[in-house]
C-alpha positions in Angstrom: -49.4 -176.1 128.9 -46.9 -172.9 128.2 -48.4 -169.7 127.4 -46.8 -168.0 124.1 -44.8 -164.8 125.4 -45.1 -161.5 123.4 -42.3 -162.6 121.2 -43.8 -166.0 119.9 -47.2 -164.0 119.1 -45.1 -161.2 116.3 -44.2 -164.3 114.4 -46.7 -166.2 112.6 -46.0 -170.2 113.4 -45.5 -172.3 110.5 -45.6 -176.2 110.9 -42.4 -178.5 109.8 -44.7 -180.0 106.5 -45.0 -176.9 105.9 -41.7 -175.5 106.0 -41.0 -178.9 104.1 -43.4 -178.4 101.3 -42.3 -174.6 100.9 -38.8 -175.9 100.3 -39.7 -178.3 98.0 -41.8 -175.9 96.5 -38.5 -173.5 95.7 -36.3 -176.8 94.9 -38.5 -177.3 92.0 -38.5 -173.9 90.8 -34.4 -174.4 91.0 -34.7 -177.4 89.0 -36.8 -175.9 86.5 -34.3 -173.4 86.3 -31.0 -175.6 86.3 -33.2 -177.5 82.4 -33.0 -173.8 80.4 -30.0 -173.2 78.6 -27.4 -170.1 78.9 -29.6 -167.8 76.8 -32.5 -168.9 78.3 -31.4 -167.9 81.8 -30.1 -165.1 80.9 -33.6 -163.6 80.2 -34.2 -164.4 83.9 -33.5 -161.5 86.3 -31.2 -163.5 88.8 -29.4 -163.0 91.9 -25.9 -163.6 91.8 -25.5 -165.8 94.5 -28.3 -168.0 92.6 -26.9 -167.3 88.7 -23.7 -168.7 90.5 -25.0 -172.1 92.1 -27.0 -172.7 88.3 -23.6 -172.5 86.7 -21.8 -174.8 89.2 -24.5 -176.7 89.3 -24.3 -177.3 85.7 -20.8 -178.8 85.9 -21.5 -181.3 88.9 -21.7 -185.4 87.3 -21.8 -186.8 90.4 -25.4 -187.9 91.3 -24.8 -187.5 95.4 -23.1 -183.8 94.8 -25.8 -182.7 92.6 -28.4 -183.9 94.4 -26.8 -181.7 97.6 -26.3 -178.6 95.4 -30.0 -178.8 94.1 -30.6 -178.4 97.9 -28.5 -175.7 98.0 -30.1 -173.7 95.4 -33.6 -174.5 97.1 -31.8 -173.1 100.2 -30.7 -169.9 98.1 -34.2 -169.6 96.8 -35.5 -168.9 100.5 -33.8 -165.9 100.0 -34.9 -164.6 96.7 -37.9 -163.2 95.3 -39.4 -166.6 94.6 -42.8 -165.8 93.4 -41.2 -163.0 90.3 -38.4 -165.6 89.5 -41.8 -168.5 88.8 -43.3 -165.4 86.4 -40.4 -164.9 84.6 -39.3 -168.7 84.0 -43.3 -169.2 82.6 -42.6 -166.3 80.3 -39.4 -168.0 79.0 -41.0 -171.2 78.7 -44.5 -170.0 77.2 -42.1 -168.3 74.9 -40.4 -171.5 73.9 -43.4 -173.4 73.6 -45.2 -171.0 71.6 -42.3 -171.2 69.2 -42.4 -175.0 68.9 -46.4 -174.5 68.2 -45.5 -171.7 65.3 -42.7 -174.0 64.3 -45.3 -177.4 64.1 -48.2 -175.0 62.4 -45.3 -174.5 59.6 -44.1 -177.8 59.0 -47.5 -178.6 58.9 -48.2 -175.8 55.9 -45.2 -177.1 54.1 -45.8 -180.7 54.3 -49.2 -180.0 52.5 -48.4 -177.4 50.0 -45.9 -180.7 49.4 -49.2 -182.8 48.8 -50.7 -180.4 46.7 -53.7 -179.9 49.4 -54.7 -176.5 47.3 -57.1 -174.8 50.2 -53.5 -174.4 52.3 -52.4 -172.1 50.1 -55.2 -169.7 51.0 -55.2 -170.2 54.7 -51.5 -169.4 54.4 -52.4 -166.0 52.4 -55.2 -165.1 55.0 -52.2 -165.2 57.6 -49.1 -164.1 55.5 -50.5 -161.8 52.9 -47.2 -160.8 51.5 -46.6 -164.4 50.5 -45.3 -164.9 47.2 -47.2 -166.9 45.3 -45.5 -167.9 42.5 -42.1 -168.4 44.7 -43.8 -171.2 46.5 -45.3 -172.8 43.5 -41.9 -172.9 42.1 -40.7 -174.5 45.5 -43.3 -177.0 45.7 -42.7 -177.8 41.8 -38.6 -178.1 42.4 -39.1 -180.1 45.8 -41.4 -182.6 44.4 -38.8 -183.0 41.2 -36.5 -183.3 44.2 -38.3 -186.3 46.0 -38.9 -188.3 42.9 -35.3 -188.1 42.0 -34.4 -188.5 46.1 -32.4 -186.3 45.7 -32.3 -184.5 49.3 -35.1 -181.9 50.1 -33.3 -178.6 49.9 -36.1 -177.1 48.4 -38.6 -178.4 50.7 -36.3 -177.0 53.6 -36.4 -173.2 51.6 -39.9 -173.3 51.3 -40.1 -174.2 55.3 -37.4 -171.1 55.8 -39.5 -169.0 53.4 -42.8 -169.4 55.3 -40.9 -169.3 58.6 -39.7 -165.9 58.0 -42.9 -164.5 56.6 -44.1 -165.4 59.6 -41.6 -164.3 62.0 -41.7 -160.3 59.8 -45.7 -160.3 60.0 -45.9 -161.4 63.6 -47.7 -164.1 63.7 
């Protein structure tokens, strides 16, 4: 049995699975960060060296050369502020997927002022009091003409655009 000399004992010892799983760990947060696009990334606060691999990374087809520069960018990770890199890429994606919810809660308003469901119409104005009433009830009256004639639903799509930027100007 060898005793640790004073130099082992300043560095805290950290087992192979472990080093494995940390690397893992930072390869996944490089993968998560190789699905956003451009814009997306750009809201990220990136090294260079890292914003660099992404874009290379991004023009690589071959399976066997991506799969080594996703190891690279795991690599790069090591030396990168790994834990503020995680917050930011939540905030961009909780960002995205609250749009897609805001974006299902209006095709959902649209599709039943389309039915004629009348209580929508006042959960809408409890939400979006500025909403022009008799702007959607013409909207509703010219997409239903619309459908019956199938003609396409370019009044269906305004009314979805109307309630989207009522929506977008109140906040909600």
């Amino acid at each position: 049995m060898t005793s640790k000399t004073g130099e082992d004992t300043d560095k805290e010892w950290i087992s192979k699975s472990q080093r494995k799983r940390d690397c893992e760990s930072l390869q996944k947060i490089s993968d998560r960060l190789l699905k956003l696009k451009p814009d997306e990334l750009a809201l990220i606060d990136l090294p260079d060296e890292l914003k660099n691999a992404l874009q290379e990374a991004h023009h690589i087809h071959s399976n066997s050369a991506l799969k080594r520069q996703r190891q690279y960018l795991g690599k790069i990770m090591r030396s990168c502020d790994s834990e503020k890199i995680q917050q930011q890429l939540d905030a961009v994606v909780h960002r995205n997927d609250t749009n897609t919810a805001q974006f299902r809660k209006i095709e959902q308003w649209r599709d039943r002022l389309l039915d004629n469901d009348k209580q929508v119409l006042g959960e809408i104005i409890l939400q979006l009091p500025e909403l022009d009433r008799h702007h959607v009830h013409n909207l509703v009256r010219q997409a239903s003409k619309e459908a019956a004639a199938g003609k396409p639903p370019a009044a269906a799509r305004k009314l979805f655009r109307y309630l989207r930027e009522l929506s977008e100007a109140s906040g909600e």
